[in-house]
Structures are given as C-alpha cells and as structure tokens.
N, C-alpha and C positions, 0 to 999 in steps of 0.2 A: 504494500500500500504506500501512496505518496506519502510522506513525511508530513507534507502541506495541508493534505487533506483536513478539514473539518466538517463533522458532518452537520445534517441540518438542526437536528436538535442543539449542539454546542455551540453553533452561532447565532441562532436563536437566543438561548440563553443571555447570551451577551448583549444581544440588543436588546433583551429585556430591561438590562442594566443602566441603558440610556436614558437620559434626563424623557426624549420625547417617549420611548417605549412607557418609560415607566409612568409618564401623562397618559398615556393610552388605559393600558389598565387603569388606572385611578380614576380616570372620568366615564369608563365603562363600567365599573362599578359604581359609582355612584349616579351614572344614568337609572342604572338595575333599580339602588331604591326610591330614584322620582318617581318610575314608570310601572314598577311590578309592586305589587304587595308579599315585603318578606318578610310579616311582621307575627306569622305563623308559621313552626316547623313545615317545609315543603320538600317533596321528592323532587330530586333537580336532576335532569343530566347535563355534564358540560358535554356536547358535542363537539369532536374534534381539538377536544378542548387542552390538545399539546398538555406539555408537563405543569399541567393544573394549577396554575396560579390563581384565576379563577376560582378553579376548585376550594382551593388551599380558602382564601376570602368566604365565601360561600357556608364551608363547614364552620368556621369563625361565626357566623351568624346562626348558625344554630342547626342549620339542612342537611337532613342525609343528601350527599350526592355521589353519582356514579359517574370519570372520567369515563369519556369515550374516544379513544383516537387508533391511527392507523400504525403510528410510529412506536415503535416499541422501545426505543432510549427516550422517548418523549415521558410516555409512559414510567420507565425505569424513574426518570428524575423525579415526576411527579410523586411516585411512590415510597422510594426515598426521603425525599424531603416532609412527605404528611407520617411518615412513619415518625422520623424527629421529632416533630411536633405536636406528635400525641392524638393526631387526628387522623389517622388512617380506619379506627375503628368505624367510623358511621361514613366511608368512603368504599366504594368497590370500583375495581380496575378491570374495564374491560377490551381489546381490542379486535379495533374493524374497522371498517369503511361505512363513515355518512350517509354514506348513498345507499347502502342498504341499512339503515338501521333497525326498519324494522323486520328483517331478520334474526337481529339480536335482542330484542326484547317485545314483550306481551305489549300487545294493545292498551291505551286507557293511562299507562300509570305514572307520567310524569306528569306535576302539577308545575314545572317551567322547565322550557330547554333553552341553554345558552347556545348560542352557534355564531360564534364571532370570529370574522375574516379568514372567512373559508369559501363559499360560496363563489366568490371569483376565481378559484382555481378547479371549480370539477367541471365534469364533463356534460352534465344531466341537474344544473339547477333545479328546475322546475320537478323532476323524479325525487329529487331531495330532503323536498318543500315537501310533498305528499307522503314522504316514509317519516319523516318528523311529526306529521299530522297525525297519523295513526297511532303512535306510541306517547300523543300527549293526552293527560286524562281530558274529558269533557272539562269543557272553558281553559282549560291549560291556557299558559302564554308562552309564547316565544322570542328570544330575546333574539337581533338578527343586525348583525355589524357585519357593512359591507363597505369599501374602497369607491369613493366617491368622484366618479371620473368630472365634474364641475372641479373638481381641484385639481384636476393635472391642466386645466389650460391656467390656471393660475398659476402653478410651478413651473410652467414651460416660458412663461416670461419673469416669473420671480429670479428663478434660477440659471435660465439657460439664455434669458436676455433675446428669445426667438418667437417674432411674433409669426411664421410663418409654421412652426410646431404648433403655438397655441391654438394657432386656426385649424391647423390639421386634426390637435386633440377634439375639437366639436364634434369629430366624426369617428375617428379614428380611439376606439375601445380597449385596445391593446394594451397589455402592462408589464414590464420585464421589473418582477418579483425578486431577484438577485437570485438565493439561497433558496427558496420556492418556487423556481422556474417561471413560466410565461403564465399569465392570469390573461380573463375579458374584463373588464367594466363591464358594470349593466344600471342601465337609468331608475332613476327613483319608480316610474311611472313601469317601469318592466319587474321591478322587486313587485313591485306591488298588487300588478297583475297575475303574478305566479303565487302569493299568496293565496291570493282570495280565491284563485284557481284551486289551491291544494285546500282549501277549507282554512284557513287565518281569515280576519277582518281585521285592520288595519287600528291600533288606539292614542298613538305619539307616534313619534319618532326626536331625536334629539342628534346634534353634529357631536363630535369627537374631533380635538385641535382644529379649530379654524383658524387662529393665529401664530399657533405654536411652533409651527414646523417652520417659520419666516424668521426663529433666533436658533442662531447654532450656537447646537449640542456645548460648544465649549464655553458661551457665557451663560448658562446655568450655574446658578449658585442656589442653597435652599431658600435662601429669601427669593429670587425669581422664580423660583419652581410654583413657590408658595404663592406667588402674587398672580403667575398666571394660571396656575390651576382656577382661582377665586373669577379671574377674568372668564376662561374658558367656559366654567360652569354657568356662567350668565349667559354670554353668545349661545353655547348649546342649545337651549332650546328657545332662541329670540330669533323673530325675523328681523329684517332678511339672513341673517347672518349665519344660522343651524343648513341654512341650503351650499355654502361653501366647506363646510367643514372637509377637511383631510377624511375622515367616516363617517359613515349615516348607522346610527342606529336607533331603530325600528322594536316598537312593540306591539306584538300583534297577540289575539285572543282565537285560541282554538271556538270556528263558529260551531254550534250544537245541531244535531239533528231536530 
C-alpha cells in the first residue's frame, strides 16, 4: 500500500477537526432541536451517519440510537469512541447501504432518521427517500442535509474570482467531493419533490454556514467560532439568507395513511 494513502474515514476525521467542519455539526444539531421534538426518549437512526458524531450528541440527549453506514472504519471509530464514553450501551452498530435500508430493518420503528450529506453522492435519490419512508414509524421525521448548489455560484466568484464558472454553476450540478469522489446537486424544488413523492411532507427547512465558509479556517479563534456560530444561527433560518447557505437542511414528517 502507498505510504500516502489515507483512507476516507481518516481524512474525514480531520476535517471534522476544522473550525468550518466543526460549525457544520454544531449548527446541524442545533437545527435538530429548533425543528424536531427531542424533548422525549426517541428511537433514532443516524443514517449513513459515518463515525457517529451525531450519534455520539444524540445518545447525550437521552435517545437510543442505531448508526447506520456502509464504511466499516467509519463504523470502527464511531464505536470506539461511544465505547469510551460510556454510551455504547443504548447505541447498536449496524452496517449497509442507504439505499437499501429497508432491508435492514422492520417497518414503522424509527420515531427520527438523520440523513445528513449523503444524498448527493448515491445513485437512486428518490429509491432512498422511499426505503427511509418505510422504516420510519407513522408521523416519524426526517432530518435531510443536502449540499446547496445556490452556493457554489457564490464560491465560484468568492473564491475562484470567475464569473464565467459562476454562470456555468446555474446549470451545471456537478461536485468534485475531494475524499468522497464526484457528487450531483439537486435543487430545493427537486428535494422536495422526491419527498413528498416517497410519502415526507415538507415542515422547515433551515441553511447550514451561509457566511462561514467566506473566513478561512486559519482566523478562527474560539471567540470567532463563538460569534459566528450566534450569527449563523440567526441567518439559518431568516430570509433571504437560509436560501444561500453552504447546506439546506430540511425537516420533513412521515405523511400517515
């Protein structure tokens, strides 16, 4: 094996470590308690949900939850880590593939599914949307962070100073992932549609960094980290400003028969 090599789980990790990774998480959960009610013990699965940081927050507040991912050092870390901290008891590890999940578990029994920034990398969106559907109990909710292609024409002149990319990006869907290979965009208006398509109705939605990702990673200090989380959590869910975010995340209601 190359010397060089790191895999995807360990560089993952590392961007967890980063000022914006770790805004990410921080304001995806605390989207979680604007928008979901966690204010009673719930069955949770993190779907896809890598080495369970998620997770790890989630049992913290009281929830049995079940990681679910494809990666097995994703996994590994995740299990690890909640083993440490004494929270692996009301947690079970199970791995697989998204896109089938309801082959891995019974109909009906989660009361929320996390499924955060995934969805831009499979192959059958909308198949996804319908096996989540199935395994969440009646009115379940699902939590649903997706990569907001309205911000890459903003990063394409932020960053790249090219307004002839930025134009391109109005059409052009496409994502180069680094460390997660090639991803699509897909529009609010097309989330939304495959929801309701798979049985979701639609209750918020809230942005994830609208501003954040415009100061680099090296002038963070904890008092800016601090000042713009308090910013960001405003923007989030304010017009106009939750329609630029860096993420969109969505909360939708399992519809009832």
């Amino acid at each position: 094996m190359d010397n060089d090599y790191e895999s995807t789980a360990a560089v993952f990790a590392r961007y967890q470590k980063s000022a914006t990774g770790h805004l990410r998480y921080m304001l995806a959960q605390e989207n979680l308690t604007k928008m979901h009610n966690l204010s009673r013990p719930a069955q949770i699965l993190d779907a896809a949900g890598g080495n369970g940081l998620n997770t790890d927050w989630l049992l913290r507040q009281g929830h049995s939850v079940t990681l679910f991912d494809l990666d097995p050092e994703m996994l590994l870390q995740g299990k690890e880590r909640l083993k440490r901290l004494n929270l692996a008891a009301r947690c079970d590890f199970v791995q697989g593939s998204i896109e089938e999940t309801d082959r891995f578990f019974p109909p009906n029994r989660f009361n929320l599914i996390v499924c955060h920034h995934i969805l831009e990398y499979l192959n059958d969106p909308a198949q996804t949307l319908r096996s989540l559907s199935n395994v969440a109990a009646p009115a379940g909710e699902l939590s649903l962070v997706t990569l907001n292609p309205v911000s890459e024409v903003l990063r394409a002149i932020v960053f790249h100073k090219d307004a002839n990319l930025a134009k391109a990006k109005l059409e052009d869907y496409s994502f180069d992932a680094k460390w997660f290979g090639n991803a699509k965009l897909f529009t609010f208006e097309q989330i939304v549609t495959w929801c309701t398509e798979s049985g979701w109705t639609l209750q918020d939605f809230r942005a994830i960094r609208v501003l954040a990702d415009y100061i680099p990673d090296s002038e963070y200090d904890d008092e800016k980290k601090r000042k713009v989380f308090q910013l960001e959590d405003t923007l989030g869910g304010l017009e106009p400003y939750r329609q630029i975010g860096r993420y969109l995340q969505f909360c939708f209601k399992k519809i009832q028969p």
